[in-house]
C-alpha positions in Angstrom: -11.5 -18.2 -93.2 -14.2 -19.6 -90.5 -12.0 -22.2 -89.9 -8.8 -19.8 -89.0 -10.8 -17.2 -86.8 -11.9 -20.3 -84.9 -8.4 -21.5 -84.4 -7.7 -17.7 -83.4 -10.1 -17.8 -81.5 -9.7 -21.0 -79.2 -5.7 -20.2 -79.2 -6.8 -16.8 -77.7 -9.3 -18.4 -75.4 -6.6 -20.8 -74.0 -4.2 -18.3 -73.2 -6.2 -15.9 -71.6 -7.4 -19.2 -69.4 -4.0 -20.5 -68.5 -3.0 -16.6 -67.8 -5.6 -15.9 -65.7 -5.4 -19.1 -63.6 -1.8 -18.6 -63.2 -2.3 -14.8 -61.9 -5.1 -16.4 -59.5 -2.7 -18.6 -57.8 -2.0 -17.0 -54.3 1.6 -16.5 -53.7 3.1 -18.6 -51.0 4.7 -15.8 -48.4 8.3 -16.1 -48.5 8.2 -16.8 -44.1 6.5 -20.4 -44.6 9.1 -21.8 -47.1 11.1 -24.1 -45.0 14.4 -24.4 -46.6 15.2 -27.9 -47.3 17.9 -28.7 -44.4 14.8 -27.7 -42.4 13.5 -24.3 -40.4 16.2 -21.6 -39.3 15.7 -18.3 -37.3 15.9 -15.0 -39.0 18.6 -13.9 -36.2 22.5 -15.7 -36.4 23.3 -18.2 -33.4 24.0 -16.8 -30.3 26.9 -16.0 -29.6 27.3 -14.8 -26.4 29.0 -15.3 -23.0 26.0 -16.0 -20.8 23.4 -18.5 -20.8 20.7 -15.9 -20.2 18.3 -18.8 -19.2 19.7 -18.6 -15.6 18.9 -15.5 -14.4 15.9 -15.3 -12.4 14.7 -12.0 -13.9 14.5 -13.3 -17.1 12.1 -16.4 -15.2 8.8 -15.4 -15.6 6.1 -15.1 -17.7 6.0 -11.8 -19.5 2.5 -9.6 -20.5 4.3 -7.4 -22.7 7.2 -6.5 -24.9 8.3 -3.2 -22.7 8.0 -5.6 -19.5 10.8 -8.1 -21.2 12.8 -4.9 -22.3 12.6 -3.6 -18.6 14.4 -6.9 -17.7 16.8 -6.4 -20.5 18.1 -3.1 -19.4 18.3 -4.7 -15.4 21.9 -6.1 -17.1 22.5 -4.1 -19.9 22.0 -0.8 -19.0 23.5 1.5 -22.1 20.9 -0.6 -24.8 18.2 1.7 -25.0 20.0 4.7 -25.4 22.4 2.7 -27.9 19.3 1.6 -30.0 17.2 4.9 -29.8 20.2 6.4 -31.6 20.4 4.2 -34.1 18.9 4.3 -37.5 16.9 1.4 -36.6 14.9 3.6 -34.4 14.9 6.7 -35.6 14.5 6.2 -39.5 16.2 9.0 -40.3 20.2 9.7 -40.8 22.5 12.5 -42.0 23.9 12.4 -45.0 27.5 13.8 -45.9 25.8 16.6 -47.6 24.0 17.4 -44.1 20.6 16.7 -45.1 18.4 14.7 -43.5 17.4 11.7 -45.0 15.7 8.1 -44.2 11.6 7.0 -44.1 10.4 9.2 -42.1 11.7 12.5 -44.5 10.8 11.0 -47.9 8.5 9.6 -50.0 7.3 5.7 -49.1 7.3 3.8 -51.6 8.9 0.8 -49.8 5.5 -0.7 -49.4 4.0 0.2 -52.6 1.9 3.3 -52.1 3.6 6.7 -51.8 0.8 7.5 -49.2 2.4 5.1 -46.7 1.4 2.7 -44.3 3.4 3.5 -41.0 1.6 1.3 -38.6 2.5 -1.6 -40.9 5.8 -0.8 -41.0 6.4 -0.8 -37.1 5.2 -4.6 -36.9 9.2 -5.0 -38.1 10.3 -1.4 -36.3 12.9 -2.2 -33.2 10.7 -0.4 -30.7 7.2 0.2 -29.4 4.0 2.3 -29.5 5.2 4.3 -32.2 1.5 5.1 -33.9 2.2 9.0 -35.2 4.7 9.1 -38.0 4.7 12.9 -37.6 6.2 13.2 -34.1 9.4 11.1 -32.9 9.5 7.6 -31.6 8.4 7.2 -28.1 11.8 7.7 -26.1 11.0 5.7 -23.0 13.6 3.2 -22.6 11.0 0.6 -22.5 10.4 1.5 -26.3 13.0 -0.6 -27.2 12.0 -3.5 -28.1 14.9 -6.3 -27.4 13.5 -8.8 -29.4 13.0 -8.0 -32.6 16.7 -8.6 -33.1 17.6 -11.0 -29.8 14.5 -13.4 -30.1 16.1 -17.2 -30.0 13.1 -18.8 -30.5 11.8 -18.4 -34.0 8.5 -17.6 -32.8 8.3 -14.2 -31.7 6.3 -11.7 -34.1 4.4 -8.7 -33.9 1.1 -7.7 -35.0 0.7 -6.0 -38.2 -0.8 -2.8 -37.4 0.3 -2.4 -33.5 2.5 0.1 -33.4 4.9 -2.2 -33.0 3.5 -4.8 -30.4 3.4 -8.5 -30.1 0.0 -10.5 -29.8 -0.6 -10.9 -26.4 -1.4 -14.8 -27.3 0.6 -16.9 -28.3 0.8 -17.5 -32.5 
């Protein structure tokens, strides 16, 4: 009887042991695996008619997102307005039934916690200095924020509770 309570016992022991060291292991973020034919940009390859690297508006260095938006909308005039429409933006849609619907009207539970975490969301959110989840994005047409969708260069992030604002350093 000693003999099987001990066996029990160290069988227990184990598992807990190889349990708990396996739950202790910190998961690797799914943004540092490299795939293995090497790194790749979240955003498809470009695919359009200019080679933006040319105009002289676009040849400096910037101090903010807005300032590179400001650029942006120099040539493409409509994007702002396009974008502030746009689910992306807004959060919120109407459905067929007429009800409005999207993050901002229901419960978040995206991020685990019904209570929400807003300013952590809008370090993915296409625009800027959106900090109040109770009133409506900023409208400025420098709250757009081009990037988040037309970065090229794999490196562009925002910080995670900015209201939607890139580090002003370099990552």
């Amino acid at each position: 009887m000693l003999k099987t309570l001990r066996t029990v016992g160290l069988a227990l022991g184990l598992g807990v042991a190889l349990a708990g060291a396996s739950l202790a292991q910190e998961a690797t973020p799914a943004a540092t695996i490299t795939p293995p034919d090497g790194p790749r940009s979240i955003t498809p390859p470009s695919t359009a008619t200019t080679d933006h690297s040319k105009f002289e508006i676009l040849q400096q260095d910037f101090k903010s997102g807005p300032e590179v938006t400001a650029a942006c909308l120099t040539c493409h005039t409509l994007a702002d307005d396009q974008v502030m429409h746009s689910l992306h933006f807004t959060w919120n849609y109407e459905s067929d039934l007429g009800q409005t619907l999207g993050k901002r009207t229901e419960i978040n539970a995206f991020c685990g916690n019904v209570v929400g975490n807003e300013p952590r969301c809008t370090s993915c959110h296409a625009g800027y200095g959106w900090d109040d989840m109770h009133s409506a994005p900023p409208q400025q047409s420098t709250a757009v924020d081009c990037l988040a969708c037309h970065d090229r260069s794999g490196q562009y992030t925002k910080t995670a509770t900015g209201a939607g604002h890139p580090p002003l350093d370099p990552v």
